[in-house]
C-alpha positions as CSV (number, residue, x, y, z in Angstrom):
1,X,0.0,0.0,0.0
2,X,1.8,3.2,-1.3
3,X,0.0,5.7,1.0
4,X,1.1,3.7,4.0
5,X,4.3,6.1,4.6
6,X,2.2,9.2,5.4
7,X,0.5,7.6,7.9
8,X,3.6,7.0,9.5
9,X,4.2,10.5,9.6
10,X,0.8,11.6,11.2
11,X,0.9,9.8,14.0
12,X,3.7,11.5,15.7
13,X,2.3,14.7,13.8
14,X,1.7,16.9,16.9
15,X,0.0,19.5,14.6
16,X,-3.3,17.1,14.1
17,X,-5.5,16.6,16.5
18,X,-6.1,13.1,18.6
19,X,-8.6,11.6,16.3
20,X,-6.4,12.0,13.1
21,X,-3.9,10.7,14.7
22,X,-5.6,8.0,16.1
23,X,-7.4,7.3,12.8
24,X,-3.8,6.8,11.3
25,X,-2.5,4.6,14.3
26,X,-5.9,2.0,13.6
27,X,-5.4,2.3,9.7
28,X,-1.1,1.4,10.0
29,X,-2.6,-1.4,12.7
30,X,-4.8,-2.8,10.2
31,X,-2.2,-2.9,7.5
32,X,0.5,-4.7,9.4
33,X,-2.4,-7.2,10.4
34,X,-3.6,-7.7,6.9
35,X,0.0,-8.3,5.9
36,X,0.7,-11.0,8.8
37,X,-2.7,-12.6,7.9
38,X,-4.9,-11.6,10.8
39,X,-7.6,-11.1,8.3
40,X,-10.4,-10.6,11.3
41,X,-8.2,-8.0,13.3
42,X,-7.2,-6.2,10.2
43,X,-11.5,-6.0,9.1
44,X,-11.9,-4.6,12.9
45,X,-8.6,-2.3,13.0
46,X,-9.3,-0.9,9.3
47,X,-13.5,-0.5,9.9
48,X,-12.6,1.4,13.2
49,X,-10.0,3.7,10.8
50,X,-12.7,4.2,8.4
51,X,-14.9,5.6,11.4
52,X,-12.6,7.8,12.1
53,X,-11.3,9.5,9.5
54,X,-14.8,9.8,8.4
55,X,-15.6,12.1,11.4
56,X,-12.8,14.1,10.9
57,X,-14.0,14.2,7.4
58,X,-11.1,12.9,5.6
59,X,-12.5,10.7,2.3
60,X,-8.7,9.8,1.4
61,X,-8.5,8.6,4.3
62,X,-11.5,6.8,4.5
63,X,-10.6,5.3,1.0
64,X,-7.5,3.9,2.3
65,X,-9.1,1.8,4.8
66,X,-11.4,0.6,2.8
67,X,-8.9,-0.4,0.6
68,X,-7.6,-2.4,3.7
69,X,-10.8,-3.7,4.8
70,X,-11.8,-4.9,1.5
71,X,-8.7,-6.6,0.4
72,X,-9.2,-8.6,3.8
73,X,-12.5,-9.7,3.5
74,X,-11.5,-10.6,-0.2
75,X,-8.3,-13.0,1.2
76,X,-11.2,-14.7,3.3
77,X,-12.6,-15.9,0.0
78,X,-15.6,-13.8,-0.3
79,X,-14.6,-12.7,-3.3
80,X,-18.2,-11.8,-4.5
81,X,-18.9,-9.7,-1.0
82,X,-15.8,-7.6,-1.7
83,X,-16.6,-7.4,-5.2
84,X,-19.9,-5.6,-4.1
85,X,-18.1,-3.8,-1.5
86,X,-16.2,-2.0,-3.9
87,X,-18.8,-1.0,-6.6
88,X,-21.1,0.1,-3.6
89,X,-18.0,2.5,-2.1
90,X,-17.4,3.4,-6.0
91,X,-21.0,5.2,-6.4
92,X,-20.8,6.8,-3.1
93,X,-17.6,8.1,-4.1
94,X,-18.7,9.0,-7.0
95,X,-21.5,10.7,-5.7
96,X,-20.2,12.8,-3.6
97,X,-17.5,14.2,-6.6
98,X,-14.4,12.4,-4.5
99,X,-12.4,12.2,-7.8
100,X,-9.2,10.7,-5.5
101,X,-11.4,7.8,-3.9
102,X,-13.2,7.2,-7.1
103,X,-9.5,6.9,-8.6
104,X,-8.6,4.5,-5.3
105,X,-11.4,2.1,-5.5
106,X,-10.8,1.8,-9.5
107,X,-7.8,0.6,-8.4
108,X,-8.9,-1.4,-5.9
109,X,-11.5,-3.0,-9.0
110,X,-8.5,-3.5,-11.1
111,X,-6.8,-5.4,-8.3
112,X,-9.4,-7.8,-7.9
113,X,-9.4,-8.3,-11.7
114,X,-5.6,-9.4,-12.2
115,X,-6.4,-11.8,-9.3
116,X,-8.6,-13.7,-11.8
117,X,-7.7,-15.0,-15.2
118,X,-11.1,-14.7,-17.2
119,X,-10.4,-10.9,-16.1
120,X,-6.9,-10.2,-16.2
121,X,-6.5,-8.1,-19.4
122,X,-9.1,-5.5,-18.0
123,X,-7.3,-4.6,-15.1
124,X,-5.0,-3.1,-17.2
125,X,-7.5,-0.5,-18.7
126,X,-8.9,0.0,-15.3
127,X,-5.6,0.9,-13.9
128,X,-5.5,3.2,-17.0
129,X,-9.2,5.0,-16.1
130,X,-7.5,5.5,-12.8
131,X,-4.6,7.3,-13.4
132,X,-6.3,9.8,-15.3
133,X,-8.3,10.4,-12.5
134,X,-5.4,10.9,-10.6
135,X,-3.2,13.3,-13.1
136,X,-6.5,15.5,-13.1
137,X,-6.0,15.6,-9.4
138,X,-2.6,15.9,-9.5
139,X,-1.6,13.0,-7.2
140,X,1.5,12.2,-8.2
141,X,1.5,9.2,-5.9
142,X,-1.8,7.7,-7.2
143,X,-0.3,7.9,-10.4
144,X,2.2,6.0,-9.4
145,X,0.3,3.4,-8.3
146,X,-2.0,3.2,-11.0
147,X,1.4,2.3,-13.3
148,X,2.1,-0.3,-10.9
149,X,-0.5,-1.5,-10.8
150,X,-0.6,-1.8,-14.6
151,X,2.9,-3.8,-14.4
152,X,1.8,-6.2,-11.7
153,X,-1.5,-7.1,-14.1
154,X,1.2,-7.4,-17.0
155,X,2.9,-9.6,-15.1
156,X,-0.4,-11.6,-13.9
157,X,-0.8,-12.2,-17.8
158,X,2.4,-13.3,-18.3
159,X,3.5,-10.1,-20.4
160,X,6.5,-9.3,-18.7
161,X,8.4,-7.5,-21.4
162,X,5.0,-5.6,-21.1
163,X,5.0,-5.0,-17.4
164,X,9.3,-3.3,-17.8
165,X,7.9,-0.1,-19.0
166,X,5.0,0.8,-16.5
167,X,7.6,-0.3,-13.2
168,X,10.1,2.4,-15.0
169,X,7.2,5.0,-15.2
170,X,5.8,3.8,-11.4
171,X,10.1,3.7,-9.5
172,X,10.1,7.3,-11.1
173,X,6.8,9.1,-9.9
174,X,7.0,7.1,-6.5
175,X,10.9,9.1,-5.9
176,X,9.0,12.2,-7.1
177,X,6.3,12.0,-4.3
178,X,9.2,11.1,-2.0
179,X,8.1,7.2,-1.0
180,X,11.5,5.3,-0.5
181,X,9.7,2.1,0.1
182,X,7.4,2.1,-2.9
183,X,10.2,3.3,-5.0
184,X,11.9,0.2,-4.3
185,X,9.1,-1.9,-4.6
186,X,8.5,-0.3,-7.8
187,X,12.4,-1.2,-9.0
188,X,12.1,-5.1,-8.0
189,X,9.3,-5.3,-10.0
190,X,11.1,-4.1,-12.8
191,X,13.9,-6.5,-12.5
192,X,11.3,-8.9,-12.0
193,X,10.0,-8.9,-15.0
194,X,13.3,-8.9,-16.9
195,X,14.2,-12.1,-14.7
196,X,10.9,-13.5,-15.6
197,X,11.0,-12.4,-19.5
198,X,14.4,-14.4,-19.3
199,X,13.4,-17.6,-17.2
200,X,10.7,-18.5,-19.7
201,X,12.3,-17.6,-22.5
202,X,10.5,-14.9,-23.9
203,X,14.1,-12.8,-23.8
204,X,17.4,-14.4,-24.9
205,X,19.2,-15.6,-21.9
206,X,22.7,-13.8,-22.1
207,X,25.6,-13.6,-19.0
208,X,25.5,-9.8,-19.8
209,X,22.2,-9.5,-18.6
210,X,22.1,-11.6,-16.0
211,X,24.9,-9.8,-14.3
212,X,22.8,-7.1,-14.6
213,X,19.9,-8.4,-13.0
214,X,22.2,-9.3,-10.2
215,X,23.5,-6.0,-9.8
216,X,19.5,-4.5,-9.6
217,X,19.1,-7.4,-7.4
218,X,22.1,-7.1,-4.8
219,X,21.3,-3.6,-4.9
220,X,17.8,-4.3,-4.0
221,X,18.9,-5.6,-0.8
222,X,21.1,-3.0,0.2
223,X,18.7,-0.3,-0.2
224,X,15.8,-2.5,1.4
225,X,18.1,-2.6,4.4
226,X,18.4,0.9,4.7
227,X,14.2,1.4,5.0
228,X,14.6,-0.7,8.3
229,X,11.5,-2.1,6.2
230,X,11.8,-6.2,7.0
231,X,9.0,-7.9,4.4
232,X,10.6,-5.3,1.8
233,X,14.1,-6.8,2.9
234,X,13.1,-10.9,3.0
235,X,11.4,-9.6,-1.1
236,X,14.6,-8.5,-2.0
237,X,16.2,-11.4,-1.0
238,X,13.7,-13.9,-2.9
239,X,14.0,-11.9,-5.4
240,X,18.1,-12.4,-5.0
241,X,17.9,-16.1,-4.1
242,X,15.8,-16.6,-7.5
243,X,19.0,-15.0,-9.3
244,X,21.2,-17.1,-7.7
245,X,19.7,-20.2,-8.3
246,X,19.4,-19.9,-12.1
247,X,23.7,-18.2,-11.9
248,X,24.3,-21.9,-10.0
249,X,26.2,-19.6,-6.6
250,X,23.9,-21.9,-4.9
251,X,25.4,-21.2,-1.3
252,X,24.4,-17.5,-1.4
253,X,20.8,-18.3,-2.6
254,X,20.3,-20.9,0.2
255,X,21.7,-18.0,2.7
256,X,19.6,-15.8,1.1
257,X,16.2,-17.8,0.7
258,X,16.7,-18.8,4.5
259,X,17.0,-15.2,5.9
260,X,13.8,-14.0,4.1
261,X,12.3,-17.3,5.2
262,X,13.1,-15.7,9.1
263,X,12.3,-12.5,8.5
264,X,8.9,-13.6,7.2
265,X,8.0,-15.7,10.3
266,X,8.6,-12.6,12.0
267,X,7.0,-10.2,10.3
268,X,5.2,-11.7,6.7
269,X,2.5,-14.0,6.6
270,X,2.4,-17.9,6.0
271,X,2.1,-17.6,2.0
272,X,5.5,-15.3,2.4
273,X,7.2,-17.8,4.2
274,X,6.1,-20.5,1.8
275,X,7.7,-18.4,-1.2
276,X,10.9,-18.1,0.7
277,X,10.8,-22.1,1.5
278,X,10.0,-22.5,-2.6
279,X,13.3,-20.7,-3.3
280,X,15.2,-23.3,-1.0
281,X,13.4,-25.6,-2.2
282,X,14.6,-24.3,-6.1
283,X,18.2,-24.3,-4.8
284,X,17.8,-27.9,-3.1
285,X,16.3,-29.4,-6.4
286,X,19.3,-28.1,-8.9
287,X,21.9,-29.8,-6.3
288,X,20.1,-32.8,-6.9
289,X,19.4,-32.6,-2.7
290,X,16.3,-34.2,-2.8
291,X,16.2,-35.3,0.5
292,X,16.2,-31.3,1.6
293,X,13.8,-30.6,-1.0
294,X,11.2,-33.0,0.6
295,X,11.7,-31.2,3.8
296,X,11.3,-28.7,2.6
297,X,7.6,-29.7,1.3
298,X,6.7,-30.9,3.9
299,X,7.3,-27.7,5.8
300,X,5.2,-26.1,3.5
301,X,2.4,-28.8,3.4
302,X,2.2,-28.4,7.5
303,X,1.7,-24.7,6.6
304,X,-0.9,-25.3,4.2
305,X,-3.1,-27.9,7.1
306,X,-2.3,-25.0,9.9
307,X,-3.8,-22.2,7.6
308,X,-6.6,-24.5,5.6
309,X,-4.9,-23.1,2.5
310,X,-5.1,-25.1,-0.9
311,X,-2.9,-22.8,-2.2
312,X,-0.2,-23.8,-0.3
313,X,-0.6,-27.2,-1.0
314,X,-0.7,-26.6,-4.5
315,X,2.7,-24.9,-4.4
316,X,4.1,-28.2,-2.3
317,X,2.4,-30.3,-5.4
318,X,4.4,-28.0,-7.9
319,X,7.9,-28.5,-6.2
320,X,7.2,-32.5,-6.2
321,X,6.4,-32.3,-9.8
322,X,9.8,-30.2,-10.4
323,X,11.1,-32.9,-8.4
324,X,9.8,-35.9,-10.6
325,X,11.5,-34.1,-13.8
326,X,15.0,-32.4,-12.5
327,X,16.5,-32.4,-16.3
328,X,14.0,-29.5,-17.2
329,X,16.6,-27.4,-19.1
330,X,17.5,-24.2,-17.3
331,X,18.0,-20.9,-18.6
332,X,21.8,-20.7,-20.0
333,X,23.6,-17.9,-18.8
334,X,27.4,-18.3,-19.2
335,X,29.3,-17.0,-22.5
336,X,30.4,-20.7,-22.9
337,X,27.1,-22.3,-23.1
338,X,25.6,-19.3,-25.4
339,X,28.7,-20.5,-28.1
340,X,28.5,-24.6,-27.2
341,X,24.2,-24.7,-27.3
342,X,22.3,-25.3,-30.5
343,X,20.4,-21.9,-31.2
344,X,16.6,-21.8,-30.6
345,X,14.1,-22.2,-32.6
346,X,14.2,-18.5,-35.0
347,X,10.8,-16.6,-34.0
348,X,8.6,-16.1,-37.0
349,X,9.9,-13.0,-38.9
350,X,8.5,-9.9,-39.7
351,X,10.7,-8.7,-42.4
352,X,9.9,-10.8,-46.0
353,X,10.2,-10.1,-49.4
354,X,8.4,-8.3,-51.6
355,X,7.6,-9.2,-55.2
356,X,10.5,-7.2,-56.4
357,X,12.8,-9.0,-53.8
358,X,12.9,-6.0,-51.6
359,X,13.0,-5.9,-47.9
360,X,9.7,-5.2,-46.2
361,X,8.2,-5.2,-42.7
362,X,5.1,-7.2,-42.8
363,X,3.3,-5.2,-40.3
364,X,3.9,-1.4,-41.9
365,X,4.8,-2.3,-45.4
366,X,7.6,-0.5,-45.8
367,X,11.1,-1.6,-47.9
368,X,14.5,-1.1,-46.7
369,X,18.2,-2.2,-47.6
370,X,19.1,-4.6,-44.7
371,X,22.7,-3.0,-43.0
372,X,24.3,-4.8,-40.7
373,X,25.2,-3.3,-37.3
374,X,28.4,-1.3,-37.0
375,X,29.8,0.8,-33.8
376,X,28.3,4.3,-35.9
377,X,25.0,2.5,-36.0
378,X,25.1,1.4,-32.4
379,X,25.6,4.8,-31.2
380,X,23.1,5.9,-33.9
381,X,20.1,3.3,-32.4
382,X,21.5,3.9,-28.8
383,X,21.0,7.8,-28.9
384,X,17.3,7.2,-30.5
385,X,16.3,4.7,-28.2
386,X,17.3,7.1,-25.1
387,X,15.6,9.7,-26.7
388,X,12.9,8.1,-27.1
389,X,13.0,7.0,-23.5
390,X,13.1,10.6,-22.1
391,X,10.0,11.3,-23.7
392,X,8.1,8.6,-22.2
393,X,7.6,7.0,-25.9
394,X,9.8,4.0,-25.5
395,X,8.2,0.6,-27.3
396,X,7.9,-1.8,-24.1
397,X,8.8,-4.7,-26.4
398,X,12.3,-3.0,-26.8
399,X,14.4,-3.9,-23.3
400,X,16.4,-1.6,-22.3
401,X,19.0,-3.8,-20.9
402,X,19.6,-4.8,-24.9
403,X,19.6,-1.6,-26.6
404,X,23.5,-1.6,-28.4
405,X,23.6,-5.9,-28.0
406,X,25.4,-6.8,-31.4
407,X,25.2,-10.4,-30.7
408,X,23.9,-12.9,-33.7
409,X,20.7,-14.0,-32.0
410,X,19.6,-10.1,-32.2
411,X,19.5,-10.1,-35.9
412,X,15.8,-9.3,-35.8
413,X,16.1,-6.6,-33.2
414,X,18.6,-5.3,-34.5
415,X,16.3,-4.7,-37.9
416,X,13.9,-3.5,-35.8
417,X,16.2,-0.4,-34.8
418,X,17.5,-0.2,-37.9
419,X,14.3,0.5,-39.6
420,X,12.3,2.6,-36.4
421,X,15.7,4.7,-35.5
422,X,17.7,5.3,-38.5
423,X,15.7,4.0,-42.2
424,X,15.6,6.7,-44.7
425,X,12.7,6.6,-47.2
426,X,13.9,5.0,-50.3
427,X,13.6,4.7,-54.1
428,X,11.5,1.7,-52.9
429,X,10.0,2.8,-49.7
430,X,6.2,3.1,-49.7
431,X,4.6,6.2,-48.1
């Protein structure tokens, strides 16, 4: 929850008077509950905020809790009750011309969308509807949630080259309303989805940029540390351990995987330490430990009986299966393999030929001469890329971790540049 910083800050906020300040005490009480999985102490702590800041007349405020309170009667499984919750709280919003709540429980609507499939691509435009809503306001950090929001639905849909662009957009307009925590939040995501993109293969695995990923991640860490924030810190370090894994520095992903897994029995709930057991449980599987890795479900499993949670039986079921096949190929990462491994299947083109043998993209229709790549090219693409970058233009299929990459697998990417960056209309080139 983004907002959850400035209610920090009223609390000890001698200025306001004992209700606000006791309105943001029950809301910051309700949020740690919800996020420890107290789902009846959070409804009570968040309906008691609501009260509160309703009396002292503040409908952001009262948004914000309801944003708790709903999300934790939805995590109870009454899905259809929170559902109605929020398009009730919408029209009242609504009603009363609270263009900031309207904008929160759109959000909050979206949310509940990327949490199931059949829905999942609207939350996107929902998100989208809500940030305008905010940018009339201008709040700057609604905005910002509205864009991460849009990358966590992206990456609910599996489109995580997708999801890069609106984490950039989110990391920069939480620094310019001043939340650290969200920030970083905001920045995981974003090397989340590259790691993603490159895990399943919908980016070319490279050791470039996986040593860049590592730097984002390591980094991560460091900075969680420094919010004194500990579920932001054991995040970071899943996020870390996941890196390790697939880099094979398995002894730093086990350390890693087991700290978040403490900090998480602290201060996270039993699905977080489940994730944190998952990475071990990764790390155990690729050292052929299988022994630890069926400790490991079982852990996991007892979690699952103790909370009445499916889910996390489902994730124990998903580590036995990665169990029955270990030879699943992993992604390739070192400069040797890239050189020694056959090359994979060539993605269908979008340049052809034309009837006159000329170069054309399918999609636009337009004829080029094919150049190859050279260092005055490179800076060429680079410079237009970054431009377009700056002005908030930048294709979100286009990584920026690749922009320059001269290797042979980016021969269509590299056409791609070529003819959005530097093509001059021809004696052959189509208007």
């Amino acid at each position: 929850m983004a907002a959850i910083s400035q209610y920090r800050l009223r609390v000890d906020d001698v200025r306001l008077d004992k209700r606000e300040r006791d309105a943001a005490r029950a809301l910051l009480d309700a949020n740690q509950l919800f996020h420890r999985w107290k789902l009846e102490e959070s409804i009570a702590q968040s309906e008691k905020a609501r009260r509160l800041f309703q009396e002292a007349g503040d409908q952001t405020g009262v948004a914000d809790s309801l944003c708790i309170l709903i999300r934790s009667v939805g995590s109870q499984e009454r899905v259809e009750e929170a559902a109605a919750m929020v398009k009730s709280e919408l029209a009242k919003f609504r009603s009363l011309g609270e263009v900031v709540g309207e904008a929160k429980m759109l959000l909050l609507e979206a949310e509940m969308c990327y949490n199931s499939e059949d829905k999942c691509k609207d939350a996107v435009g929902i998100a989208q509807e809500a940030e305008g809503l905010f940018e009339q306001e201008e709040h700057v950090l609604g905005q910002a949630q509205s864009w991460m929001l849009a990358a966590e639905a992206y990456m609910a849909c599996g489109k995580c080259l997708a999801a890069e662009h609106p984490a950039q957009r989110a990391t920069r307009l939480f620094r310019k309303a001043g939340d650290e925590q969200e920030t970083l939040r905001a920045m995981l995501l974003a090397n989340q989805a590259v790691i993603t993109s490159l895990t399943n293969g919908s980016r070319v695995s490279t050791s470039f940029i996986w040593n860049e990923v590592q730097r984002h991640a390591e980094e991560g860490v460091r900075q969680a540390r420094d919010t004194g924030d500990f579920t932001l810190v054991a995040s970071s370090l899943c996020q870390l351990a996941e890196v390790y894994n697939v880099l094979e520095n398995f002894q730093d992903s086990l350390k890693a995987s087991n700290e978040a897994r403490d900090l998480y029995r602290a201060h996270g709930s039993p699905h977080d330490v489940a994730n944190a057991l998952h990475w071990a449980a990764d790390t155990y599987i690729r050292e052929e430990k299988y022994k630890e890795a069926r400790d490991i479900v079982q852990e996991i499993q007892n979690l699952g009986r103790a909370e009445q949670d499916e889910g996390l039986e489902a994730l124990a079921q998903e580590i036995l299966v990665r169990m029955a096949t270990p030879g699943a190929p992993q992604p390739q990462t070192s400069s040797t393999a890239e050189e020694d491994a056959p090359a994979p299947p060539a993605p269908l083109s979008k340049l052809v030929k034309n009837q006159q043998g000329h170069v054309m993209d399918f999609r636009t229709g337009l004829t080029f001469q094919p150049e190859p790549m050279r260092a005055v090219h490179i800076a060429e693409v680079a410079a237009g890329i970054l431009a377009d970058y700056a002005r908030e233009g930048f294709d979100t299929e286009v990584p920026v971790m690749l922009a320059g990459t001269t290797s042979p697998f980016n021969v269509e990417m590299q056409s791609e540049w070529f003819r959005k960056y530097m093509m001059k209309p021809g004696p052959n080139t189509r208007p």
